[in-house]
C-alpha positions in Angstrom: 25.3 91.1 46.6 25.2 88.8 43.3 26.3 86.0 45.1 27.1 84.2 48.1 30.8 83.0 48.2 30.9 79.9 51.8 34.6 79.7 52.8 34.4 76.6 55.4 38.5 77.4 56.1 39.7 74.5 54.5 43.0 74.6 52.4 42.4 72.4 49.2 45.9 71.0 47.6 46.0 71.1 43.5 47.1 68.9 41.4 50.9 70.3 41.3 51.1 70.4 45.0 50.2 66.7 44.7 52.6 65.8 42.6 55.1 67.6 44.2 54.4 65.6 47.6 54.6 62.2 45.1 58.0 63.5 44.2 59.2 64.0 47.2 57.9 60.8 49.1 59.1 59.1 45.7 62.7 60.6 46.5 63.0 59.9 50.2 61.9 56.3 49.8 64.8 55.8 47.3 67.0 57.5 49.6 65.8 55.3 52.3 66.5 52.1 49.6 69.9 52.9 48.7 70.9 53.5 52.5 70.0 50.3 53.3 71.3 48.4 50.2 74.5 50.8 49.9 77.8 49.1 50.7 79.8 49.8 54.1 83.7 50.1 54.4 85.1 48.4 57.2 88.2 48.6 59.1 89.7 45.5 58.2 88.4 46.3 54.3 90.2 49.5 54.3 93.3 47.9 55.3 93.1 45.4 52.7 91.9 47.7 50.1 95.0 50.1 51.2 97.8 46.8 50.6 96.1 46.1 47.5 96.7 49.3 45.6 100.2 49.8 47.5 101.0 46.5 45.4 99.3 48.3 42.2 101.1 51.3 42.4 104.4 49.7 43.4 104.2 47.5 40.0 103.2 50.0 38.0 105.6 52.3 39.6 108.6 49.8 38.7 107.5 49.9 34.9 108.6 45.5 35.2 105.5 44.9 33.2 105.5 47.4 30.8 106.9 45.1 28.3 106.3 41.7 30.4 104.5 38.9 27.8 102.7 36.0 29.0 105.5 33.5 28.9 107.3 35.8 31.8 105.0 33.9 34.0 108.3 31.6 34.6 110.0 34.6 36.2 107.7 36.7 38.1 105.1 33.4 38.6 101.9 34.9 40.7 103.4 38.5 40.3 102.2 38.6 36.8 98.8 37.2 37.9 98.7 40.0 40.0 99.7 42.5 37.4 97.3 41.1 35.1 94.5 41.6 37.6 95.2 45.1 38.2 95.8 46.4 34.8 99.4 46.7 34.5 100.6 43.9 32.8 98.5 44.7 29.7 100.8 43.1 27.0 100.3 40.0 28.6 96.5 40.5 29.4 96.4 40.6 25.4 98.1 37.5 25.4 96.3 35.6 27.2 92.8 33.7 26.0 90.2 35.1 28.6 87.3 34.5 28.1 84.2 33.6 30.1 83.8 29.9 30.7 81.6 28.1 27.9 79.7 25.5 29.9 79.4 23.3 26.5 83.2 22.4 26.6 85.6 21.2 29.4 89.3 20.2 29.7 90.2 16.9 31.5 93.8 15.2 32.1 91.8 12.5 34.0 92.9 9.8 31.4 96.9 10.8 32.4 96.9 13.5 29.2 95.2 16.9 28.8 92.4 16.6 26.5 88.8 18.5 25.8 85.5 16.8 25.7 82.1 18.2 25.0 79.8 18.5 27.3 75.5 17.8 26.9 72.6 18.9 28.4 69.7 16.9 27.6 66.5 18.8 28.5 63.5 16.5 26.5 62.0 13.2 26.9 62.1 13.4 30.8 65.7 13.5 31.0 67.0 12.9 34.8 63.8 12.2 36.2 62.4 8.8 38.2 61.8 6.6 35.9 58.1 4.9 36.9 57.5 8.5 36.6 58.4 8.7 33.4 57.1 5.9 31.6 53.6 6.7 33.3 53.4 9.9 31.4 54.8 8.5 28.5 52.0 6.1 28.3 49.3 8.6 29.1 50.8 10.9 26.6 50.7 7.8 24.3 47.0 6.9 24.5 45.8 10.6 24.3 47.3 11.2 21.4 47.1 8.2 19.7 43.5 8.6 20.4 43.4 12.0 18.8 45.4 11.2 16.0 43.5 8.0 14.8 40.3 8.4 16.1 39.2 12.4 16.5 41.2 13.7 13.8 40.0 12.1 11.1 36.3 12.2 12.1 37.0 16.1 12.1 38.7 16.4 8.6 35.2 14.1 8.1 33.0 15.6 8.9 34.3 19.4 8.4 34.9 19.0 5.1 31.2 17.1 4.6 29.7 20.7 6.0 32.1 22.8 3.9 31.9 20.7 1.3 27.8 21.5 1.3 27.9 24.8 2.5 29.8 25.8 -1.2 26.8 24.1 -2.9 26.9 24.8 -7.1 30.7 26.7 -6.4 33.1 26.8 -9.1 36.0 24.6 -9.3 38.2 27.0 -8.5 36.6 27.7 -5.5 36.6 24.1 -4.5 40.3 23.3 -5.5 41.1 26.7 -2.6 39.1 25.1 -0.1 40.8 21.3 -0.7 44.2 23.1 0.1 43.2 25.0 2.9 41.8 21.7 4.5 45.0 19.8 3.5 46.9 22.4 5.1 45.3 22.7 8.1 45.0 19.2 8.9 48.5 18.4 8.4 49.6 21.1 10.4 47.2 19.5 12.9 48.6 16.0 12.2 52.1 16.9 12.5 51.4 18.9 15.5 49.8 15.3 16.8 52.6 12.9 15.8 54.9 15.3 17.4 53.4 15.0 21.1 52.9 10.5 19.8 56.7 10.2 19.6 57.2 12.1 22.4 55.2 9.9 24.4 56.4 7.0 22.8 60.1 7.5 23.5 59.2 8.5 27.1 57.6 5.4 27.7 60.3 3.4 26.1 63.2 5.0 28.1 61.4 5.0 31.5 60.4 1.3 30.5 63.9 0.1 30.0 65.1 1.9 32.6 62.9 0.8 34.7 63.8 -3.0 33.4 67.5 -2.6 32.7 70.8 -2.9 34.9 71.4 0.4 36.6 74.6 2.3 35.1 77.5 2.9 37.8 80.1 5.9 36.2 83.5 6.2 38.2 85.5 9.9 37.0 86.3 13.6 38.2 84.2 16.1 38.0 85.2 18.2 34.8 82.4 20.8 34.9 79.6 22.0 37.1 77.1 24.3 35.3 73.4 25.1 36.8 73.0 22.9 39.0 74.5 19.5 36.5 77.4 17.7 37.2 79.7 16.5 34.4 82.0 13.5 34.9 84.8 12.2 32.6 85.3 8.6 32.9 88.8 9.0 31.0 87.1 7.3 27.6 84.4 9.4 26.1 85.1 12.3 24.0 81.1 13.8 24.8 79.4 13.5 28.2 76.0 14.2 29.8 75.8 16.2 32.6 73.0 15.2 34.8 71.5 16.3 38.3 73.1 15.0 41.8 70.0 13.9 44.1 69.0 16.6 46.8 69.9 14.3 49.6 73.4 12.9 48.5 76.6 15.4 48.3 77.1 17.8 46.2 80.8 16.9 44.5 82.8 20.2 43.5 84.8 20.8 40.2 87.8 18.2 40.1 86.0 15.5 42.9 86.9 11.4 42.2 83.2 10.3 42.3 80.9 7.2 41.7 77.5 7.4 40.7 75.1 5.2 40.2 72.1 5.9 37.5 69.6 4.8 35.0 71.4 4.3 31.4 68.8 6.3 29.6 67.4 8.9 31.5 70.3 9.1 33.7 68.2 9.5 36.8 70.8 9.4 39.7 70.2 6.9 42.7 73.7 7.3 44.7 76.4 9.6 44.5 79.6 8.8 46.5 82.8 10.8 46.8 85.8 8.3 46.2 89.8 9.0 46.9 91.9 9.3 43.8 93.6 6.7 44.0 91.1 4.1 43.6 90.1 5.5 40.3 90.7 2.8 38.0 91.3 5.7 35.0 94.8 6.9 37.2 98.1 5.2 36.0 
């Protein structure tokens, strides 16, 4: 015998049978997934869905919309909603402006005439939060970069161009006229970079400063617009508003609410939010 060939019994699984055991695990998990996440029809659904698509077939059986435009709305009133909805009025689908809602824009009739205003979202300079908060980081944000700007950033362009400057020894002049406008580059990239973050620190400390200072702002409207998680409230005067954040513990007022809300003028940091009736909504006549 030229050799000896040990069989200990055991059954080794190759590479294909292991991926064929991946696959399959792979497929019954997903079929698990989809089991648990797919949607179940109900009794009472299935007797809606049933009434819904009688109406559907009953209008598009009737052939009433065929030619129906959108000013038949006078006749057929929520009819032609419904046909619309469904597909069967198309003429007047085409008609019709629908588009999604564009959160920068919102029609109001709170001043006693339908009108549309613009509507903000300030994001920078700390916008909607406390205002001691506010002007503390402004001030830190202040001194730090003040400090870099006027004290460590010139010592660098300094002493970096002192060690260039001596590491060129006997160049040419062309040599040194590349490495003035590299430095000039780079340090007013730096600079600007610097002033940037100053300003921004310095209006942050001036708004948080006057707010904290200055007589709180009270605005009395309706709600014309609620967009990720901002309210926007028409006061019946301004053509552009801000929308700004209701605070976690007051209510939360719905599109076409009579509120009053009291806030900061410049960050517009919200300290009360009450709902009001309509009728004591000075902008009503």
């Amino acid at each position: 015998v030229g050799g000896t060939n040990t069989d200990t019994g055991e059954r080794r699984i190759t590479p294909q049978g292991w991926l064929g055991i991946a696959a399959g695990a792979w497929v019954g998990s997903m079929a698990v997934l989809l089991s648990l996440r797919n949607l179940r029809d109900t009794a009472a659904g299935r007797k809606v869905c049933a009434q819904w698509l009688g109406v559907r077939n009953y209008l598009r059986n009737s052939h009433a919309f065929d030619n129906a435009t959108a000013a038949s709305v006078i006749v057929w009133e929520r009819y032609l909603a419904y046909g619309v909805a469904m597909g069967v009025a198309r003429d007047a689908a085409h008609e019709l402006p629908l588009q999604a809602d564009d959160p920068k824009t919102a029609w109001t009739r709170y001043s006693g005439t339908w009108r549309q205003i613009r509507v903000d979202y300030p994001e920078h300079f700390g916008f909607g939060e406390a205002p001691f908060g506010v002007a503390a980081g402004g001030l830190a944000r202040t001194l730090f970069w003040g400090a870099i700007g006027f004290v460590l950033l010139p010592i660098v362009a300094t002493v970096g161009w002192s060690v260039a400057n001596d590491g060129l020894g006997d160049a040419g002049s062309t040599q040194l006229l590349g490495l003035a406008a590299f430095f000039i580059a780079a340090f007013m990239a730096m600079g600007l970079y610097v002033l940037v973050n100053l300003i921004n620190g310095v209006v942050r400390l001036f708004y948080g400063g006057s707010d904290l200072l200055g007589k709180p702002l009270v605005i009395e409207g309706e709600v014309v617009k609620t967009h990720a998680g901002r309210i926007a409230v028409d006061d019946g005067h301004a053509e552009e508003v801000r929308a700004w954040s209701a605070p976690p513990t007051g209510p939360h007022p719905s599109l076409g609410a009579h509120i009053r809300a009291t806030m900061t003028p410049h960050l517009c940091h919200v300290k009360t939010v009450e709902v009001v009736p309509a009728a004591s909504s000075a902008a009503q006549t």
